[in-house]
C-alpha positions in Angstrom: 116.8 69.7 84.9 114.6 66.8 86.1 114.7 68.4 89.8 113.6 71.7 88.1 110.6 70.0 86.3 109.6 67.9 89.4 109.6 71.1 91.6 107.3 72.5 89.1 104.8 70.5 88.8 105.2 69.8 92.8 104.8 73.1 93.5 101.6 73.7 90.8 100.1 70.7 92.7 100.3 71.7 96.0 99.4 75.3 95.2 96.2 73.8 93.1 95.0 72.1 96.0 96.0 74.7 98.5 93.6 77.1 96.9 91.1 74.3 96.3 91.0 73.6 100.0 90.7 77.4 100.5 87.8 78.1 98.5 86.0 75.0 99.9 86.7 75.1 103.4 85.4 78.4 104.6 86.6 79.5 108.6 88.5 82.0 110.5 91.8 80.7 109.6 90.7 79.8 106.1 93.0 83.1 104.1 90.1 83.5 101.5 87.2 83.8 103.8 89.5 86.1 106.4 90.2 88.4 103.6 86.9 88.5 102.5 85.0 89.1 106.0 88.2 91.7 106.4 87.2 93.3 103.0 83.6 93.5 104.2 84.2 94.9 107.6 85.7 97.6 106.2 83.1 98.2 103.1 80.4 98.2 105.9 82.5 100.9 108.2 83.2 103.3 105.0 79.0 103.0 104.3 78.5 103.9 107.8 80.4 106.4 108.4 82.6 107.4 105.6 85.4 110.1 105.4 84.8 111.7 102.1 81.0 111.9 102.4 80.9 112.8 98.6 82.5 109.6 97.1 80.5 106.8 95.2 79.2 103.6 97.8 81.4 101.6 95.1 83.3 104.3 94.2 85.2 104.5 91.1 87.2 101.2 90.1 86.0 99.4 92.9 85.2 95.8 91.0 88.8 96.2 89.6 90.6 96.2 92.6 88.2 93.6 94.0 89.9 91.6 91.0 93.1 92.8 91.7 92.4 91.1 95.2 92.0 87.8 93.9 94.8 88.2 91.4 97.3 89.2 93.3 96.7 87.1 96.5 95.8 83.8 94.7 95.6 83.6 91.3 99.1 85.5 90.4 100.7 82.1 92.6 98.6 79.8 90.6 100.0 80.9 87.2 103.4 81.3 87.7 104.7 82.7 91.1 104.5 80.1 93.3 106.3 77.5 91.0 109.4 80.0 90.2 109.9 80.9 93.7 110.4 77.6 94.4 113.2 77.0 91.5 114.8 80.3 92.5 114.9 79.2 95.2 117.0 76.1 94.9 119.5 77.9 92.4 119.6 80.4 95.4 120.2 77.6 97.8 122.9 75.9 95.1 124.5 79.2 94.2 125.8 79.3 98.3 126.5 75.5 98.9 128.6 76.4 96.2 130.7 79.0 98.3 130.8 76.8 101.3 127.3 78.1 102.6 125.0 75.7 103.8 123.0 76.9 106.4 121.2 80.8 106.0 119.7 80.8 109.3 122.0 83.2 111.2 119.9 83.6 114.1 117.5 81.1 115.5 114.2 82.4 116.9 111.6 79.9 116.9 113.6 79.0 120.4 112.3 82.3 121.4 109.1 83.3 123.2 106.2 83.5 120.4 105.9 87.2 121.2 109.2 87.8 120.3 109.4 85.6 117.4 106.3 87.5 115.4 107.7 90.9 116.8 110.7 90.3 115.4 109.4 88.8 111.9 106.9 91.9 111.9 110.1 94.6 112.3 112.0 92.9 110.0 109.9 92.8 107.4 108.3 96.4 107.8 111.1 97.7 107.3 112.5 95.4 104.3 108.7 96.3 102.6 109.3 100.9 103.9 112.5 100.3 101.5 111.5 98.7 98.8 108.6 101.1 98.9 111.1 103.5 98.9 112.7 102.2 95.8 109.4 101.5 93.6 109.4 105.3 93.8 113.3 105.9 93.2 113.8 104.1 90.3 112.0 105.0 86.8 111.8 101.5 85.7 110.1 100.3 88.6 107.9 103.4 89.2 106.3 102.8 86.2 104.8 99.1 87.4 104.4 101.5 90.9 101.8 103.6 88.6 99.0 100.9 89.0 98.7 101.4 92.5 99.3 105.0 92.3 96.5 105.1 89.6 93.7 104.8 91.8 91.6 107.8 91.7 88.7 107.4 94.9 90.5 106.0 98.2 89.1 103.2 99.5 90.3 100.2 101.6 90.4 97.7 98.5 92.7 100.4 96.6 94.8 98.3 99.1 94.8 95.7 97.0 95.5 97.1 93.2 98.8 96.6 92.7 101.2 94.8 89.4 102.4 91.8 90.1 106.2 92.9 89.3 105.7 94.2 93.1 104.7 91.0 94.2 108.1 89.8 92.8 110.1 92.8 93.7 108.7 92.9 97.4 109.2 88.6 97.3 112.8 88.9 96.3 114.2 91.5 98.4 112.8 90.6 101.6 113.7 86.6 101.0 117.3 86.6 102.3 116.7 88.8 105.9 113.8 86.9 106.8 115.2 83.7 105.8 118.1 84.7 107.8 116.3 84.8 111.4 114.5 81.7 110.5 110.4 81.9 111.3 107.8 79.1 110.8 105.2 79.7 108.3 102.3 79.8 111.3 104.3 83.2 112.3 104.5 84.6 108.3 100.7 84.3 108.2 99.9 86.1 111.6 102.4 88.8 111.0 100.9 88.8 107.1 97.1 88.7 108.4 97.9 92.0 110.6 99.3 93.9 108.2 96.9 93.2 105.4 94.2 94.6 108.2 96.5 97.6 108.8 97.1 97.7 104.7 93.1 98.3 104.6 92.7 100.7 107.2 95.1 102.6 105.4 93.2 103.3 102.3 89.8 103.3 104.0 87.6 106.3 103.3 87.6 106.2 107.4 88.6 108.9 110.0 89.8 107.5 113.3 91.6 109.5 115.3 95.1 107.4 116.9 96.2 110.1 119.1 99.5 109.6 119.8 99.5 106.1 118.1 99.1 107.6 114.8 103.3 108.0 114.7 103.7 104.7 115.5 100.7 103.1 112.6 100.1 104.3 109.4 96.5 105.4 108.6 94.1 107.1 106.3 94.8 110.8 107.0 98.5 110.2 106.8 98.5 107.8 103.7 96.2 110.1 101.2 99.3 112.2 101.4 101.3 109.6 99.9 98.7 109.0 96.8 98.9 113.1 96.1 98.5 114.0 92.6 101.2 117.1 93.5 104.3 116.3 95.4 105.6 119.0 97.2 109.7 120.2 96.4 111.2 118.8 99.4 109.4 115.6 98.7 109.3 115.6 94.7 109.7 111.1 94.9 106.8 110.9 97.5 106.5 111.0 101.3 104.6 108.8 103.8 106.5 105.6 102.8 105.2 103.0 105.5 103.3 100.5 105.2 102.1 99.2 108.5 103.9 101.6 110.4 104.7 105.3 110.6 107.1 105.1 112.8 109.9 104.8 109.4 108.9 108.1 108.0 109.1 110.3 111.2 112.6 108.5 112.0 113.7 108.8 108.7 112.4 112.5 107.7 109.5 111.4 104.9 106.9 112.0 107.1 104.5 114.5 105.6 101.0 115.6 106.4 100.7 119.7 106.1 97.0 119.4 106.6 93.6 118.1 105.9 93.8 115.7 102.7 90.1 114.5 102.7 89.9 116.0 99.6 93.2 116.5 97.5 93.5 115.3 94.3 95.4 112.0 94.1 96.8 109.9 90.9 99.6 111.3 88.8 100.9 113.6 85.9 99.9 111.6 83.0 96.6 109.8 84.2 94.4 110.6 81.2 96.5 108.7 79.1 97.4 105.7 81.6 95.3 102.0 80.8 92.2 101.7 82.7 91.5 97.5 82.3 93.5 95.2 84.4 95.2 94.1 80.5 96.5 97.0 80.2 97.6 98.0 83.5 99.5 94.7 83.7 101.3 95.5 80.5 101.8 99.0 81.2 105.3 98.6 82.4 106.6 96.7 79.7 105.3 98.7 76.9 107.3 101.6 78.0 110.7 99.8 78.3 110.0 98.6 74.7 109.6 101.9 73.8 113.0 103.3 75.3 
């Protein structure tokens, strides 16, 4: 128990003054002030020359999400995450010392070429994140947390970015033991993290730019709309359009769906009058309805 309470408070320490040193010490490789210039490249781009010439400049929900950004990416560490992690960690680490396990690292690839070390952390993980994505559809329980994200009514890149934390934990959990299992060094989890968030944005941009052919290899605004559909179609009735960085999952697997146009179809879900608009209530949302079951 005193290892539990001294990783802790070690770990809300160094979290404190991680974020302390972010907020502080703007620069390119400062995570804040990336994400923020990120944000505002995009907001500038959908002003420009946006998609859905229609929608609001700070279309609907917009500061919420922007909160959601903050949340999610810093503060949701701060309170709690980055501290439990940590002791799940080292129960996790017990629990196979236990059965003779002492080393997770099955294959070594920081000896590799850097290329193929963040190629190889970027695949893995893609395709850990398509599954789980997958699953926050499949299962009721965790579809209902999957309602925040799906509640957003105007696309827009920092729709990104509103998401319940239980995803945070669900996406955190399942993707711990593969990636731990090739070994990477936290240098390569950043870059590969950094590109995808970018890729994340461009996703929910109100933006048209036409891939070509690259557009079955990345995901992008004209496929991803589909996904947020108010109406799913029969053959698809738990969703479609899965990926998160790439595409290249759904037209392998046979979830790839875009039957036309969806610039303007109506996204959300059955049930949206009723479903909590505040970030209080979105964050509860979840639990409530288990309670009530």
């Amino acid at each position: 128990m005193p290892e539990v309470l001294s990783i802790i408070r070690d770990s809300y320490t160094s979290y404190a003054q991680y974020l302390w040193h972010e907020l502080t010490h703007p620069g390119w490789t400062n995570y804040l002030y990336w994400l923020l210039a990120l944000s505002g490249c995009f907001f500038l781009l959908e002003l420009l020359k946006p998609w859905r010439k229609g929608q609001p400049r700070f279309r609907k929900d917009f500061w919420l999400d922007a909160f959601y950004m903050f949340f999610n990416f810093f503060l949701f560490s701060l309170i709690i995450y980055h501290a439990a992690s940590e002791v799940l960690v080292l129960y996790f680490r017990e629990a196979l010392s236990a059965v003779g396990i002492t080393h997770l690292v099955a294959i070594e690839i920081q000896s590799w070429p850097v290329w193929l070390q963040l190629f190889t952390l970027f695949i893995i993980r893609d395709f850990v994140h398509w599954n789980v994505h997958r699953l926050l559809h499949r299962s009721p329980w965790l579809w209902e947390f999957h309602k925040v994200h799906h509640s957003v009514e105007q696309m827009g890149f920092a729709a990104h970015l509103r998401y319940h934390w239980v995803e945070n934990i669900v996406y955190r959990v399942l993707e711990y033991l593969p990636l731990a299992m090739i070994g990477f060094s936290v240098t390569d989890f950043f870059i590969v993290h950094a590109f995808t968030t970018a890729v994340g944005h461009f996703n929910h941009s109100n933006l048209r730019i036409p891939l070509g052919p690259l557009k079955y290899l990345l995901n992008n605004p004209q496929m991803h709309i589909w996904h947020h559909a108010k109406e799913m179609p029969s053959e698809h009735r738990y969703g479609m359009n899965y990926g998160l960085t790439l595409s290249l999952w759904d037209y392998l697997f046979g979830t790839a769906y875009i039957p036309h146009d969806g610039r303007d179809i109506p996204l959300g879900f059955s049930g949206m009058k009723t479903f909590p608009k505040t970030f209080i209530g979105q964050s509860l949302h979840g639990f409530r309805r288990s309670r009530k079951k």
